[in-house]
Structure formats: C-alpha cells, structure tokens
C-alpha positions as CSV (number, residue, x, y, z in Angstrom):
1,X,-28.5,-8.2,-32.6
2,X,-30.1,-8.2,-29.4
3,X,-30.2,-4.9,-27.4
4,X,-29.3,-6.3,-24.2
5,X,-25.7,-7.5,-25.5
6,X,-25.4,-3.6,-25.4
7,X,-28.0,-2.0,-22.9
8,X,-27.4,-2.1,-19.5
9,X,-29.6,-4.5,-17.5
10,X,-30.5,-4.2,-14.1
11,X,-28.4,-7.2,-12.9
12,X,-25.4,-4.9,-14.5
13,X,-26.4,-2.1,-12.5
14,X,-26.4,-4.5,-9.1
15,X,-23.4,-5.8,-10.2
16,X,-22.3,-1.9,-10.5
17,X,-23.7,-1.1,-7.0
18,X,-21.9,-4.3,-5.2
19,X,-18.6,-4.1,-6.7
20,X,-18.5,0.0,-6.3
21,X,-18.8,-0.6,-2.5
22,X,-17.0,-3.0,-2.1
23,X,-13.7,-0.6,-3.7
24,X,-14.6,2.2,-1.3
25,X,-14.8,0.5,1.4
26,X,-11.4,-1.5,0.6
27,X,-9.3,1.9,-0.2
28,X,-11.5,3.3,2.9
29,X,-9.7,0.5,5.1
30,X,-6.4,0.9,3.5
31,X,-6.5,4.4,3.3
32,X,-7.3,5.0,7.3
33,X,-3.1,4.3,7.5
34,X,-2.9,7.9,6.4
35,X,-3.0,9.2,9.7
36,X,0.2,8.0,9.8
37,X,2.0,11.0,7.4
38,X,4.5,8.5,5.6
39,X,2.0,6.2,4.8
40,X,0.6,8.5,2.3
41,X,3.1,8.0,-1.0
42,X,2.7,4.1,0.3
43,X,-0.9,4.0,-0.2
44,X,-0.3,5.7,-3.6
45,X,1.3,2.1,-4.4
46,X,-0.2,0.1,-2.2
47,X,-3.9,1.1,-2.3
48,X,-4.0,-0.5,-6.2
49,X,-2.1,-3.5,-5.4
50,X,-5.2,-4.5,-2.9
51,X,-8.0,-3.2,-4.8
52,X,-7.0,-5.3,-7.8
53,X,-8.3,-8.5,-5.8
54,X,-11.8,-7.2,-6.1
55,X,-11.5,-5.3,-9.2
56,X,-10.3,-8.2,-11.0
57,X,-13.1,-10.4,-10.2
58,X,-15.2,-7.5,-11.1
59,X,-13.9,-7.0,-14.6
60,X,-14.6,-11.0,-15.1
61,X,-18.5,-9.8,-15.0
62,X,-18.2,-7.1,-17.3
63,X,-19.5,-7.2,-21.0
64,X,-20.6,-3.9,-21.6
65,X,-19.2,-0.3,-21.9
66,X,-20.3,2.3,-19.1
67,X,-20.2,0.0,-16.0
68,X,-16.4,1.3,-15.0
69,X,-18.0,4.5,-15.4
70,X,-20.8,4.4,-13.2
71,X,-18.6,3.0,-10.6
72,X,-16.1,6.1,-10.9
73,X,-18.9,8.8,-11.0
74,X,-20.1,6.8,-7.8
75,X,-16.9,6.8,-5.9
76,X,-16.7,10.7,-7.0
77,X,-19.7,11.7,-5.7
78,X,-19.0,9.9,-2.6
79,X,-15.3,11.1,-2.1
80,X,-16.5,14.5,-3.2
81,X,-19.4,14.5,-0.2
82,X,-16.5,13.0,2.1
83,X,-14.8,16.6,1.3
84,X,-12.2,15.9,-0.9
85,X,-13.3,18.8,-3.0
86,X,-14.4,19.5,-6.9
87,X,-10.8,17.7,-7.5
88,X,-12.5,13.9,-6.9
89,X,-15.0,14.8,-9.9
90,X,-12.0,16.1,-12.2
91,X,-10.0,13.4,-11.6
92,X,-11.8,9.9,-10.9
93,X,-15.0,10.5,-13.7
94,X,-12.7,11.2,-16.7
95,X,-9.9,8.0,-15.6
96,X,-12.9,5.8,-15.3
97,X,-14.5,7.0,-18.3
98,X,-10.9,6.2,-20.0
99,X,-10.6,3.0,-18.5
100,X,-14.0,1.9,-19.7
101,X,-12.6,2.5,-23.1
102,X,-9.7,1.0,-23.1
103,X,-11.6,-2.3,-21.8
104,X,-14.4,-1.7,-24.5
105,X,-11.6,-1.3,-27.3
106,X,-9.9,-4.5,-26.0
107,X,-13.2,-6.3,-25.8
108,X,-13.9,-7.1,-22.4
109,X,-12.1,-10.8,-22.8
110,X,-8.2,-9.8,-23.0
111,X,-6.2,-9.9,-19.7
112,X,-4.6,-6.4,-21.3
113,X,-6.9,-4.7,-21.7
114,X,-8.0,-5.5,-18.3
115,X,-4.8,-4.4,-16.6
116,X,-4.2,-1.3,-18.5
117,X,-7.9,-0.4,-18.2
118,X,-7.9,-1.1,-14.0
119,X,-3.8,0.8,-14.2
120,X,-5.8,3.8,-15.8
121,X,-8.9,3.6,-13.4
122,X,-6.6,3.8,-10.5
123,X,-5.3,6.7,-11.4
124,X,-8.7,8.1,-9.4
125,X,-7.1,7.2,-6.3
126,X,-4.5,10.4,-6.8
127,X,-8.2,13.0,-6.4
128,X,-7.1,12.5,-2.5
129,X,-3.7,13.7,-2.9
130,X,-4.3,16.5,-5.5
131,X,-6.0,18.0,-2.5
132,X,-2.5,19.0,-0.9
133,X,-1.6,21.0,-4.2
134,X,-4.4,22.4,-5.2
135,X,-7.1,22.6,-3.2
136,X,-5.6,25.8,-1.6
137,X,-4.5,26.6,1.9
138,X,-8.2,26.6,3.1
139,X,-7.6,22.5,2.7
140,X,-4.3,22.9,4.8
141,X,-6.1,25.1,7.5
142,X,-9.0,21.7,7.8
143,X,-6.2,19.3,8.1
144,X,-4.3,21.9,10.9
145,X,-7.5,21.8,12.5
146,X,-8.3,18.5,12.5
147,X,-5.1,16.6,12.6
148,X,-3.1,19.1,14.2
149,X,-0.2,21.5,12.9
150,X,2.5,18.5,13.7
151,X,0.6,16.2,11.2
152,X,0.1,18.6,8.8
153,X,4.0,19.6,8.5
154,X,4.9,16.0,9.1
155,X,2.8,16.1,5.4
156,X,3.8,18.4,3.9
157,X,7.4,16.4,4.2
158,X,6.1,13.4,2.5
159,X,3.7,14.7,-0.3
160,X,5.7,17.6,-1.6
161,X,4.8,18.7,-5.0
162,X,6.9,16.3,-6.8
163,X,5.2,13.8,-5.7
164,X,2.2,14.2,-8.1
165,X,4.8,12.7,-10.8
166,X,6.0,10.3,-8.6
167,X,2.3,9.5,-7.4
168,X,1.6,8.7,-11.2
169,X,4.0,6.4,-12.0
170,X,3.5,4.5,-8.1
171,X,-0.2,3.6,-8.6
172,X,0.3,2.6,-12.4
173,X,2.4,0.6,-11.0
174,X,1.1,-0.8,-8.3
175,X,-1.9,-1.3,-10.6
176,X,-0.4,-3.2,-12.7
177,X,0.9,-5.8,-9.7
178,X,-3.0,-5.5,-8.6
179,X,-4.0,-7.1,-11.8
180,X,-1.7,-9.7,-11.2
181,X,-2.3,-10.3,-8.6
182,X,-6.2,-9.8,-8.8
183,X,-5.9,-12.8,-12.1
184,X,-4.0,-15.3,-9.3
185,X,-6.0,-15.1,-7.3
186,X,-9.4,-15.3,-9.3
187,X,-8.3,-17.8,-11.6
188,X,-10.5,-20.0,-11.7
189,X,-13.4,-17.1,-12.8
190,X,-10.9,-15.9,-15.3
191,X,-11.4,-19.7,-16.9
192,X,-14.7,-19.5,-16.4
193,X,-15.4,-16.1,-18.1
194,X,-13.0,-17.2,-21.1
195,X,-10.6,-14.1,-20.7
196,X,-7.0,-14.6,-22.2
C-alpha cells in the first residue's frame, strides 16, 4: 500500500492551513454580531449554518485522518490567544479530534458521515460561550470593562446557564442545515469527489 494514501502530505497540510483560515475568519465575521447581547444564542445556530459552505467543500478534499484535527488544534490555539481562556483547548481539540473519527470510520466518501462529523466539529464553536459559566467572574469583570456593565447584564439575560443545553442542541442543529446546505451549494465537487 502506498504510505501517502495514509501520511499526510504537504499539499494536505496547505489544504489544512487554507481551509482553517478561511473558518476563523467566517465565524470571526459572524461572530462580531455579538456585540449585540441577543445575537449570542443566534450565532450558537447560526454560526454552523454559514460555516458549512466552506466546511463542506473542505471535507470534499479530505482522504485522510488528522486533517479535522489539525484545523481544531489551530482554531484553539488561536481562540485561546484571542482570550477565550484554557476552555477553547478543552472544548474545540477533543470535538475535532471526534469528528475526524467519525469521518475516518465513515470513510471520507459518505455524505453522513460528513454531516455528523462537521455537527460534532461544531460543537467547538460553544468554547466561546462556556466562558460565561465557567471561566469565573474574573471573565465577567473583562467584559464589564470592556463592554460596559449594561452589556454585560444585558448577557447575562440571554446566555443564562441553561443555555449550555440549549446551546448543544442549536449548533447540532444548525450544523446539520450547514451540511445541507454546504452539499447544495458545492455540488458539483461533491460529483466530482464521488461522495454519496
């Protein structure tokens, strides 16, 4: 067998590097609505509706396991250096570490497997919010300071702790209408690419 089917290449790491910044700077964009408080449990569903465009097309060029990964330890690192806390890394490495095996179990090539691994994936996008509950007040005294103590219990309103539930089952959601979406629009490289 050759070892490239398996080995990561440096064309898959490219790939890895294009496709990662291109998703942060898409939830970037979206996410810059959460200065508006109420637009924070929409973004929860909202956020993987829109990603799934470019995460679709980005699952049509992967063949091997560790390149969801790699693009989750990225965006971790980077979210975590944007001050969203240790909570990024807890969150966003082990979803995308599921995801990648979800999409390695289904074989790269089923439509599934490519929903359910880009649902799990975006459950990463919840490190942001897990701030509010558990990050400690400390993370409530930076958004006071920088936001302002109107924003903050304007909030605190919208994100109470239920919401973490709620959260869940919103971006699994709007996941799964992201890969929908994502596969109308890219249909033609899902034909290409041979996925069923």
């Amino acid at each position: 067998m050759n070892k490239n089917k398996k080995t990561l290449t440096g064309k898959d790491l490219i790939t890895v590097g294009i496709y990662t910044a291109v998703y942060i700077a898409v939830v970037f964009c979206v996410g810059a609505f959460n200065a508006i408080p109420i637009f924070y449990p929409i973004f929860l569903f909202l956020g993987p509706i829109i990603t799934g465009i470019p995460m679709m097309l980005y699952y049509t060029k992967i063949e091997k396991f560790g390149m969801i990964t790699i693009m989750g330890i990225i965006c971790a690192v980077f979210f975590y250096i944007s001050g969203y806390t240790w909570i990024c890394l807890s969150i966003m490495i082990p979803t995308s570490l599921l995801a990648d095996v979800i999409l390695k179990v289904g074989g790269f090539k089923k439509f599934g497997a490519m929903a359910l691994s880009f649902m799990v994936m975006s459950l990463g996008i919840m490190a942001g919010p897990a701030n509010l509950w558990f990050a400690g007040e400390g993370y409530w005294d930076n958004i006071r300071e920088s936001m302002g103590d109107q924003y903050a219990e304007q909030l605190a309103k919208y994100m109470p702790m239920w919401m973490l539930p709620a959260g869940i089952v919103f971006i699994l959601a709007g996941g799964f209408l992201g890969a929908l979406l994502g596969r109308k629009m890219m249909n033609k490289h899902f034909k290409k690419a041979g996925i069923v």
